[in-house]
py3Dmol code that shows the C-alpha trace and the ligand (Angstrom):
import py3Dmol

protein = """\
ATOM      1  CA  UNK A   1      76.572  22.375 -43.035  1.00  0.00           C
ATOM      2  CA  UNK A   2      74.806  25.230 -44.707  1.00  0.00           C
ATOM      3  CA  UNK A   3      72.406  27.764 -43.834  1.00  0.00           C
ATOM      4  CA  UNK A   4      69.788  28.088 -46.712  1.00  0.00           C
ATOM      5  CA  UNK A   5      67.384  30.488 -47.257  1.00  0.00           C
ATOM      6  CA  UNK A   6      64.108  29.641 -49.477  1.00  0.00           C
ATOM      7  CA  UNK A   7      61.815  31.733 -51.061  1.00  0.00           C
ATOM      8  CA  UNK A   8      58.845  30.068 -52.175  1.00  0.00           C
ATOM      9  CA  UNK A   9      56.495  31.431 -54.511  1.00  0.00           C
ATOM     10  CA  UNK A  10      53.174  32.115 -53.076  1.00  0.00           C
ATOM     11  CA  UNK A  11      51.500  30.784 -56.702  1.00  0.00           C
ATOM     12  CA  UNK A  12      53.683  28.102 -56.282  1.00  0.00           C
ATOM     13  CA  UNK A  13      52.231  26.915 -52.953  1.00  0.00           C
ATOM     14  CA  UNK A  14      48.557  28.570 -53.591  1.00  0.00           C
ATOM     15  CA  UNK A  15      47.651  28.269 -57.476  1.00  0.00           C
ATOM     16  CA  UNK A  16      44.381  28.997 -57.144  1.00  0.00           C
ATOM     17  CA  UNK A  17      43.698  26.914 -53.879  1.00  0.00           C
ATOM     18  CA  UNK A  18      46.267  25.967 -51.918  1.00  0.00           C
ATOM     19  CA  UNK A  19      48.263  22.972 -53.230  1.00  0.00           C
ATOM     20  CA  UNK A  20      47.929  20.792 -50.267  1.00  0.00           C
ATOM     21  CA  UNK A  21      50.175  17.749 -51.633  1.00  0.00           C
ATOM     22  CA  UNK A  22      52.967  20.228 -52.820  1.00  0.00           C
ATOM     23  CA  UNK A  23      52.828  21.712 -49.211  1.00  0.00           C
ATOM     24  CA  UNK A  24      53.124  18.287 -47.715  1.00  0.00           C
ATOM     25  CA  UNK A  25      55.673  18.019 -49.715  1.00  0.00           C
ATOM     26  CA  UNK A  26      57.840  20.661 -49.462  1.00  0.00           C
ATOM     27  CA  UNK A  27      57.690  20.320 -45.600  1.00  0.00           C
ATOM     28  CA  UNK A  28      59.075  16.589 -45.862  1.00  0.00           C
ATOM     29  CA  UNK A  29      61.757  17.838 -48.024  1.00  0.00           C
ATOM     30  CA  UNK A  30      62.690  20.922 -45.960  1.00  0.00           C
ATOM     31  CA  UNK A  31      62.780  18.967 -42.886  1.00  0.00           C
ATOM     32  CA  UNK A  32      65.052  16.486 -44.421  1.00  0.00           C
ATOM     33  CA  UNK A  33      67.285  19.335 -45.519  1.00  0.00           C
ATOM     34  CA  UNK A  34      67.287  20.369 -42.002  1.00  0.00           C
ATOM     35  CA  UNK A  35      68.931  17.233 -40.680  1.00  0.00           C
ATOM     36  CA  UNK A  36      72.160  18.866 -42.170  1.00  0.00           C
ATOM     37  CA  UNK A  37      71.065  22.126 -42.537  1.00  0.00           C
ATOM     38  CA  UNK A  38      70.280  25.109 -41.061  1.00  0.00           C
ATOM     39  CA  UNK A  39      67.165  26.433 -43.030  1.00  0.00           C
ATOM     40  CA  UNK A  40      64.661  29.688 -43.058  1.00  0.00           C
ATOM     41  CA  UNK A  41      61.609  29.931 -45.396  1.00  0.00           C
ATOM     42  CA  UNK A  42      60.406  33.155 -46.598  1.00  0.00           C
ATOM     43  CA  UNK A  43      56.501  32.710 -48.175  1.00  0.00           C
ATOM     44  CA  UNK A  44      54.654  34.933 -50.720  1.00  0.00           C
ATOM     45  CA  UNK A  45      50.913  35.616 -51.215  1.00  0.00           C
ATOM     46  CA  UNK A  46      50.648  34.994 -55.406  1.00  0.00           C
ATOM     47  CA  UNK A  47      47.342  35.057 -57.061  1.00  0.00           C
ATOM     48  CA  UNK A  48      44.774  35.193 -53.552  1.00  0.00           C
ATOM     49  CA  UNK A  49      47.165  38.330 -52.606  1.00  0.00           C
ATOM     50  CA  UNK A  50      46.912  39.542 -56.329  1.00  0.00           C
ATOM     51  CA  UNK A  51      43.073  38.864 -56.388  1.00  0.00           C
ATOM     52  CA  UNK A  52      42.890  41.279 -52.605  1.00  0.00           C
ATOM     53  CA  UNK A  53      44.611  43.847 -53.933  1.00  0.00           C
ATOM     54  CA  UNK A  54      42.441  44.098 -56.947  1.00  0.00           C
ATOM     55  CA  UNK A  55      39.135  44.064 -54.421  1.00  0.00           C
ATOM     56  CA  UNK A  56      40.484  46.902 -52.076  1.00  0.00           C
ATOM     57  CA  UNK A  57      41.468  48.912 -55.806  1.00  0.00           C
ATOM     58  CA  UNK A  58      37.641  49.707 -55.488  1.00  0.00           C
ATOM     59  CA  UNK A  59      37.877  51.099 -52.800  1.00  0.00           C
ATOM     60  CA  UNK A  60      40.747  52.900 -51.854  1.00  0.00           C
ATOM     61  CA  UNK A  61      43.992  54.246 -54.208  1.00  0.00           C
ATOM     62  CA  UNK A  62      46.060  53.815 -51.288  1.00  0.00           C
ATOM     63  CA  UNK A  63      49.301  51.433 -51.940  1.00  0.00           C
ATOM     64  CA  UNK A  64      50.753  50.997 -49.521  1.00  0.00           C
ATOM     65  CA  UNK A  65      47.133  50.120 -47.855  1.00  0.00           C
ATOM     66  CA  UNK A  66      47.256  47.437 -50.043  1.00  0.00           C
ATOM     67  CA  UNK A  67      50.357  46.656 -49.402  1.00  0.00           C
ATOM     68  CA  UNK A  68      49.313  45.702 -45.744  1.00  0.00           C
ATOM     69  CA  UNK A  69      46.575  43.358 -47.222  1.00  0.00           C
ATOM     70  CA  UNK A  70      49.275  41.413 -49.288  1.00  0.00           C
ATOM     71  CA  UNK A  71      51.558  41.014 -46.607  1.00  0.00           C
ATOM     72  CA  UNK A  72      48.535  39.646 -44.409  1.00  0.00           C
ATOM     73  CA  UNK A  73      47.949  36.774 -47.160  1.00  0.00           C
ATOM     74  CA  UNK A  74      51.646  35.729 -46.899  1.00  0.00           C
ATOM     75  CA  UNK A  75      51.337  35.247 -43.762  1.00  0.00           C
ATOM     76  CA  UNK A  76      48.139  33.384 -44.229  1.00  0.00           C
ATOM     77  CA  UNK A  77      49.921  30.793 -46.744  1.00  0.00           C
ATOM     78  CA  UNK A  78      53.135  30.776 -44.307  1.00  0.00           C
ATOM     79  CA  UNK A  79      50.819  29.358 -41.432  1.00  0.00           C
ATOM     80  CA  UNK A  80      50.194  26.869 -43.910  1.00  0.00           C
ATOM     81  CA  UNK A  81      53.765  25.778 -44.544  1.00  0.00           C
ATOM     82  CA  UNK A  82      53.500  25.866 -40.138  1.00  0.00           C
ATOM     83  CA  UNK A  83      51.006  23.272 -40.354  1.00  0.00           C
ATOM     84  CA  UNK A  84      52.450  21.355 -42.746  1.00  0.00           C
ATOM     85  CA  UNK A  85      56.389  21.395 -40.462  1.00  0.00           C
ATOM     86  CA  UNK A  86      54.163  20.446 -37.592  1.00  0.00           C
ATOM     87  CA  UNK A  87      57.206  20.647 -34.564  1.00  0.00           C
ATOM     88  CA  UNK A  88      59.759  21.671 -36.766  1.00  0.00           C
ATOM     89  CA  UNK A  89      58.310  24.998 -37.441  1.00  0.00           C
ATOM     90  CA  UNK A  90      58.476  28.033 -34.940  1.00  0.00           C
ATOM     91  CA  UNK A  91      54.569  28.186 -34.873  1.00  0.00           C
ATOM     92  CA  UNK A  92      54.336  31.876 -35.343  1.00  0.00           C
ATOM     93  CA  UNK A  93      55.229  33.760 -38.859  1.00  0.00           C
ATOM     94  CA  UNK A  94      58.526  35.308 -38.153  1.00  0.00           C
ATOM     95  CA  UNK A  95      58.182  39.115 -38.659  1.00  0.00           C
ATOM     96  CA  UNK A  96      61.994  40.472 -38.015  1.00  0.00           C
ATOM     97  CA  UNK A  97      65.149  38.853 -39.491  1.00  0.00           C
ATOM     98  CA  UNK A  98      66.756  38.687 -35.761  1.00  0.00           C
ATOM     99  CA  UNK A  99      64.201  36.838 -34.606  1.00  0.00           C
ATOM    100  CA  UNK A 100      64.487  34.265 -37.614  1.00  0.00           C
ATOM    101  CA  UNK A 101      68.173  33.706 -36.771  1.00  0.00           C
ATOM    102  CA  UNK A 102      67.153  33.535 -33.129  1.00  0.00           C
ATOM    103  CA  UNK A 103      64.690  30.938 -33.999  1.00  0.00           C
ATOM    104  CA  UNK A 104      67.626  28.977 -36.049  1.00  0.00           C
ATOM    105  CA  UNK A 105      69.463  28.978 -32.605  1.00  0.00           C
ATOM    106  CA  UNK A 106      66.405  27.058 -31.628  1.00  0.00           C
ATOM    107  CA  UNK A 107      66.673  24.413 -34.169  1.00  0.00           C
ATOM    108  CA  UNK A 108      63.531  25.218 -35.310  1.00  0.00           C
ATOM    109  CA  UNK A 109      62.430  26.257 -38.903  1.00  0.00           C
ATOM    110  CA  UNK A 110      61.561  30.599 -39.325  1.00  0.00           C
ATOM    111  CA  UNK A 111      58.743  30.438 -41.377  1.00  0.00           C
ATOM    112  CA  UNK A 112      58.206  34.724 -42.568  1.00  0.00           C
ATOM    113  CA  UNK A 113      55.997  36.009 -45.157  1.00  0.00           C
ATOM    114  CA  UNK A 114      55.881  39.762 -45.890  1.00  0.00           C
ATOM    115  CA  UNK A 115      57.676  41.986 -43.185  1.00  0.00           C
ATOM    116  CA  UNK A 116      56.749  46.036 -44.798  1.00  0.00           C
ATOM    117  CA  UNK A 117      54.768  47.582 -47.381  1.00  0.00           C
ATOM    118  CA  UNK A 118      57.437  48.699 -50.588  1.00  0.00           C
ATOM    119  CA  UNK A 119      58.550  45.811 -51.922  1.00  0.00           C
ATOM    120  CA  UNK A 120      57.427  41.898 -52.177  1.00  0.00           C
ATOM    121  CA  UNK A 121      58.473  38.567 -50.173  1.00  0.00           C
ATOM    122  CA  UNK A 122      61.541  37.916 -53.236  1.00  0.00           C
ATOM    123  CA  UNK A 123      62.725  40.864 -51.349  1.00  0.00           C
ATOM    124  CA  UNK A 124      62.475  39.788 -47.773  1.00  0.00           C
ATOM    125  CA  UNK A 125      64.140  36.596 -48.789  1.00  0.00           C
ATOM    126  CA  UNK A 126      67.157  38.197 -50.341  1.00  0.00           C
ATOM    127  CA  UNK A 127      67.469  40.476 -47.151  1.00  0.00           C
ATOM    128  CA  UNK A 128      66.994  37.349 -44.951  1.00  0.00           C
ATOM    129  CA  UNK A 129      70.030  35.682 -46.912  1.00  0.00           C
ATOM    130  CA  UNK A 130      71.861  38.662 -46.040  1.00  0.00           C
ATOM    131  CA  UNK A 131      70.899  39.463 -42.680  1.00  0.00           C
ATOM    132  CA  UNK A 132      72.132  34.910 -41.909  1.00  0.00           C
ATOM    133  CA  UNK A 133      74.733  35.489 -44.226  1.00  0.00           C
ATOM    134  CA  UNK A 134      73.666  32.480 -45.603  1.00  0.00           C
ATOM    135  CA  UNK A 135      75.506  30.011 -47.875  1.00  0.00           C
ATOM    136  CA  UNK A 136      72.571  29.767 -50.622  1.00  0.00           C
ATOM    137  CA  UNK A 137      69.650  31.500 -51.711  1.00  0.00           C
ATOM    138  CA  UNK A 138      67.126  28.947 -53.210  1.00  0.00           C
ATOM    139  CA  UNK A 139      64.163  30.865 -54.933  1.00  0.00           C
ATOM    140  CA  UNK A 140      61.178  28.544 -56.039  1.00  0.00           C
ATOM    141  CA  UNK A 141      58.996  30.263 -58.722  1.00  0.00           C
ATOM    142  CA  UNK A 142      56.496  29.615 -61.217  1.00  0.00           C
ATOM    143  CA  UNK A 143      59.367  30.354 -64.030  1.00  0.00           C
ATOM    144  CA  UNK A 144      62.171  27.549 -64.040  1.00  0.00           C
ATOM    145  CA  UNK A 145      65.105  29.928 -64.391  1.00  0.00           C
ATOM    146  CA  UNK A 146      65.791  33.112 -65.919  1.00  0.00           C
ATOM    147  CA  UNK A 147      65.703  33.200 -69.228  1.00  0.00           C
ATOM    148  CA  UNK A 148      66.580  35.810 -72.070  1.00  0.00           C
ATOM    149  CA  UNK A 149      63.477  37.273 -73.129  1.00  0.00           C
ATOM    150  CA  UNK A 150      60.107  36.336 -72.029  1.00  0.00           C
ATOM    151  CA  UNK A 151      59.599  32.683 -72.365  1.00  0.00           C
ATOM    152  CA  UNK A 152      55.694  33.299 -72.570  1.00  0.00           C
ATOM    153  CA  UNK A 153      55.876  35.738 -75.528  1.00  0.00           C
ATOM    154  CA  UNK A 154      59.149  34.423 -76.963  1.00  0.00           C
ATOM    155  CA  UNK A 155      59.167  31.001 -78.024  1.00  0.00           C
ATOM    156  CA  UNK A 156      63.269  31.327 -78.930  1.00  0.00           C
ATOM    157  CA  UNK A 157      63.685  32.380 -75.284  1.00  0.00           C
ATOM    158  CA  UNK A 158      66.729  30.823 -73.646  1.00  0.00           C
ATOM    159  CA  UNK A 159      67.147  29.502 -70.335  1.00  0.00           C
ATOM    160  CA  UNK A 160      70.524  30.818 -68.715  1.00  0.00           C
ATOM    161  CA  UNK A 161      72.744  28.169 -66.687  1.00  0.00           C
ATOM    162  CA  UNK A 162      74.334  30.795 -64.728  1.00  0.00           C
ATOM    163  CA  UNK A 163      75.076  34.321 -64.710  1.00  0.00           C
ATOM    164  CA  UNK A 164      75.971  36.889 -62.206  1.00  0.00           C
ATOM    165  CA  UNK A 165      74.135  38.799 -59.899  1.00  0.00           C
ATOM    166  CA  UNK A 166      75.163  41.904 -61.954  1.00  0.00           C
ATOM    167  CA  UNK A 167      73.082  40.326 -64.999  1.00  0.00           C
ATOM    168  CA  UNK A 168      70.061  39.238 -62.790  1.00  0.00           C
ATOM    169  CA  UNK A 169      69.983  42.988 -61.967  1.00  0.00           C
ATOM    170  CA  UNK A 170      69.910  44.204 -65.569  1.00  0.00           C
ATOM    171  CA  UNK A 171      67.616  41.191 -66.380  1.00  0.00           C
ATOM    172  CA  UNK A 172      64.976  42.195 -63.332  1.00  0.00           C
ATOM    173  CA  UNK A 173      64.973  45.781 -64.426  1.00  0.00           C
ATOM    174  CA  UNK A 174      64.161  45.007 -67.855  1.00  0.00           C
ATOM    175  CA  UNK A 175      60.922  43.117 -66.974  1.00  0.00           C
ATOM    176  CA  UNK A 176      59.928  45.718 -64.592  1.00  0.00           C
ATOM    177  CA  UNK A 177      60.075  48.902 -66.605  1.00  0.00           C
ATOM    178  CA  UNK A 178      57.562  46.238 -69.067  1.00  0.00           C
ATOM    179  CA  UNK A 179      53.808  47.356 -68.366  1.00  0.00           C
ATOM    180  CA  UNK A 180      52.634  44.635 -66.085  1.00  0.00           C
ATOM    181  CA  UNK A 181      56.190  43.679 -65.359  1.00  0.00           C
ATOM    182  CA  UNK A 182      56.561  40.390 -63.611  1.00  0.00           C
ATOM    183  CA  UNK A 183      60.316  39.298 -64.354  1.00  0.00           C
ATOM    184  CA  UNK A 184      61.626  36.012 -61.997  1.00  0.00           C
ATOM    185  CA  UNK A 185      62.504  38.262 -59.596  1.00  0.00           C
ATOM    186  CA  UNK A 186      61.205  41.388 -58.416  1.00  0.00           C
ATOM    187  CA  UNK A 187      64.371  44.575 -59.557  1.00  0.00           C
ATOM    188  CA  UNK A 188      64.705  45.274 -55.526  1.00  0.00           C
ATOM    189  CA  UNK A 189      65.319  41.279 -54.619  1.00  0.00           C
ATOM    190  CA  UNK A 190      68.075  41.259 -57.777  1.00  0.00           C
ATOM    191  CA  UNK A 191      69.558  44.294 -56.127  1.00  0.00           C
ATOM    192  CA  UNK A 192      70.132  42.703 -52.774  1.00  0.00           C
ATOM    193  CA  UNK A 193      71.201  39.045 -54.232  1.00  0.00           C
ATOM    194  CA  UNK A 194      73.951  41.673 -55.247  1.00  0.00           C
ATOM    195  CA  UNK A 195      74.693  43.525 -52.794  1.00  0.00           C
ATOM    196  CA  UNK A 196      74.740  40.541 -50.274  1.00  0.00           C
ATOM    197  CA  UNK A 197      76.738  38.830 -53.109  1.00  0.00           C
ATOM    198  CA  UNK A 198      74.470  35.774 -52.017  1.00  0.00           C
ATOM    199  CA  UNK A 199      74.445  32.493 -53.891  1.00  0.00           C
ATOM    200  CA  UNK A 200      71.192  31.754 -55.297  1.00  0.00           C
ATOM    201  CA  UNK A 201      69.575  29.092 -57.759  1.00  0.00           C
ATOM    202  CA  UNK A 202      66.024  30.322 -58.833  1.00  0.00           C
ATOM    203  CA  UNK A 203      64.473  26.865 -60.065  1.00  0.00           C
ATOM    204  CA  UNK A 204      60.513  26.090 -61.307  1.00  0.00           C
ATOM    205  CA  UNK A 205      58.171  24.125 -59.193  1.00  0.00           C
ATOM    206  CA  UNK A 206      58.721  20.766 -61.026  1.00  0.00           C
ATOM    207  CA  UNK A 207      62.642  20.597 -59.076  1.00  0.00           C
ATOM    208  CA  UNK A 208      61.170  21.821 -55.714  1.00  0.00           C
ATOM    209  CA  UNK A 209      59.613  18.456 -55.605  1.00  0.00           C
ATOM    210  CA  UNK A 210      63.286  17.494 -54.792  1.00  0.00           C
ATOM    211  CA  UNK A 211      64.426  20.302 -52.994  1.00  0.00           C
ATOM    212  CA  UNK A 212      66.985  18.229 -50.953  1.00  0.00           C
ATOM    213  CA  UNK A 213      68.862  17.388 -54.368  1.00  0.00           C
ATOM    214  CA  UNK A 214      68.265  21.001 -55.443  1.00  0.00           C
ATOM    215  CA  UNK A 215      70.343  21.874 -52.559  1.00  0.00           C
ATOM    216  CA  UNK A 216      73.252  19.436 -53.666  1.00  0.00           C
ATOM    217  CA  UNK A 217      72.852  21.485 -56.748  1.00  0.00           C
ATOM    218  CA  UNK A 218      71.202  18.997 -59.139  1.00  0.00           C
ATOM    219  CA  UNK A 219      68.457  21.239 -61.000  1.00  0.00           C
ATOM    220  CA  UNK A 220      67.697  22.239 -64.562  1.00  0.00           C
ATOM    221  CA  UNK A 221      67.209  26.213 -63.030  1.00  0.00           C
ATOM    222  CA  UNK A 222      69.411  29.158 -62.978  1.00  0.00           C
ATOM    223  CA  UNK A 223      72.576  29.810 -60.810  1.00  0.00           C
ATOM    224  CA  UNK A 224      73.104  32.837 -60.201  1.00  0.00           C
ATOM    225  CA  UNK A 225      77.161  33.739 -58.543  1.00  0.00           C
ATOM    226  CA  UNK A 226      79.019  36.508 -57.919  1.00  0.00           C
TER     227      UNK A 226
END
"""
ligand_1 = """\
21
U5P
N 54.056 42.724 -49.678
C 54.589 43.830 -49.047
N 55.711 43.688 -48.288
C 56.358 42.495 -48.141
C 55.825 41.377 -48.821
C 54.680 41.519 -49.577
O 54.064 44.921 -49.147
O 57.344 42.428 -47.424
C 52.789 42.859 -50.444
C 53.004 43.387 -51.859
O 51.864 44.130 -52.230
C 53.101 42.094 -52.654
C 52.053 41.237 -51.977
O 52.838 42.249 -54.027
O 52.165 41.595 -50.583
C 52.209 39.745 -52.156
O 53.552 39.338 -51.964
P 54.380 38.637 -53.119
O 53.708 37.323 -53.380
O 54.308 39.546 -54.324
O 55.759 38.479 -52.616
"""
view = py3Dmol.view(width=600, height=400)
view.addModel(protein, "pdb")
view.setStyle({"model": 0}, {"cartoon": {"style": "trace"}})
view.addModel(ligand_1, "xyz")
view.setStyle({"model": 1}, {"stick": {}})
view.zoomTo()
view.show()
């Protein structure tokens, strides 16, 4: 038995509109994974938090303001994922880490989304692995893995098999000092993956459709170990 934290992508489960069948379907395989293990989902707000943000930029400077909007969208798309767990979910979005480990004591899924303005739900996940001490770290994004260079700009960009938590940290600071950064992970999240010294495959959205075998390890993402 392991205890698993996932950190799925808000553009990953909300494109543009939500992606009802991928919902669906991640709730069938998390509650399969949750026969054998214990399991805590962390939810971001992607492109309808991005698209907020940009709205309230006309009308106030204030970022950490906006901050508080994006946080409210991730926990709009986490009652989503709620819906989609039906009994298996705690039916409210978990806002403190204790409570999500209380709620594992429950045998019920923690479902959080943002928790405080600063940093973004890759973050909260990596904290939420720490806080459970949790075996494995499973981070679904609209990348599939971590690559060298910038796989949209360079067409010679590599996908990495595995590296270290040291390297995700160079890696993650490199894309953010980039104008417009937006590396796999956010810098903070890679910083905490090392601290915690926490396990973690980041993998695209085509192996979340088999989540359970991503799990057992069988993905074509990146695994990142101390
Ligand atoms: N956000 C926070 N704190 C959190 C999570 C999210 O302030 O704990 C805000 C950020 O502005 C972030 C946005 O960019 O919500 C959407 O979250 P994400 O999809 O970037 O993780």
């Amino acid at each position: 038995i392991m205890r698993i934290v996932f950190d799925i992508g808000g553009s990953v489960l909300v494109p543009d509109d939500p992606d009802v069948d991928f919902i669906g379907k991640m709730a069938y395989e998390l509650i399969k994974i949750s026969e054998d293990h214990e399991v805590a989902v962390v939810v971001g707000g992607g492109k309808v938090a991005r698209k907020y943000i940009k709205a309230a930029k006309s009308f106030t400077p204030n970022e950490t303001f906006k901050d508080y909007i994006g946080i409210h969208i991730t926990r709009a798309n986490a009652m989503l994922l709620i819906a989609a767990l039906g009994e298996k979910a705690y039916p409210f979005v978990i806002q403190d880490f204790r409570k999500a480990w209380e709620v594992i004591q429950l045998k019920k899924i923690p479902i959080m989304g943002g928790t405080h303005p600063g940093h973004t739900t890759d973050a909260v996940s990596a904290l939420l692995a720490e806080y459970l001490q949790a075996d494995l770290l499973v981070v679904v994004t609209n990348v599939d893995g971590v690559y060298d260079s910038d796989p949209k700009k360079n067409p010679n960009a590599r996908k990495l098999e595995k590296i270290t938590p040291e390297e995700l940290v160079e890696i993650a600071m490199e894309a953010e000092s980039k104008a417009g950064g937006s590396g796999v992970v956010d810098a903070l999240a890679a910083k905490f993956i090392q601290r915690g010294r926490i396990k973690t495959y980041i993998v695209g959205k085509k192996d979340a459709y088999h989540l359970f075998d991503v799990v057992r390890g069988k993905h074509s993402g990146t695994v990142v170990e101390p």
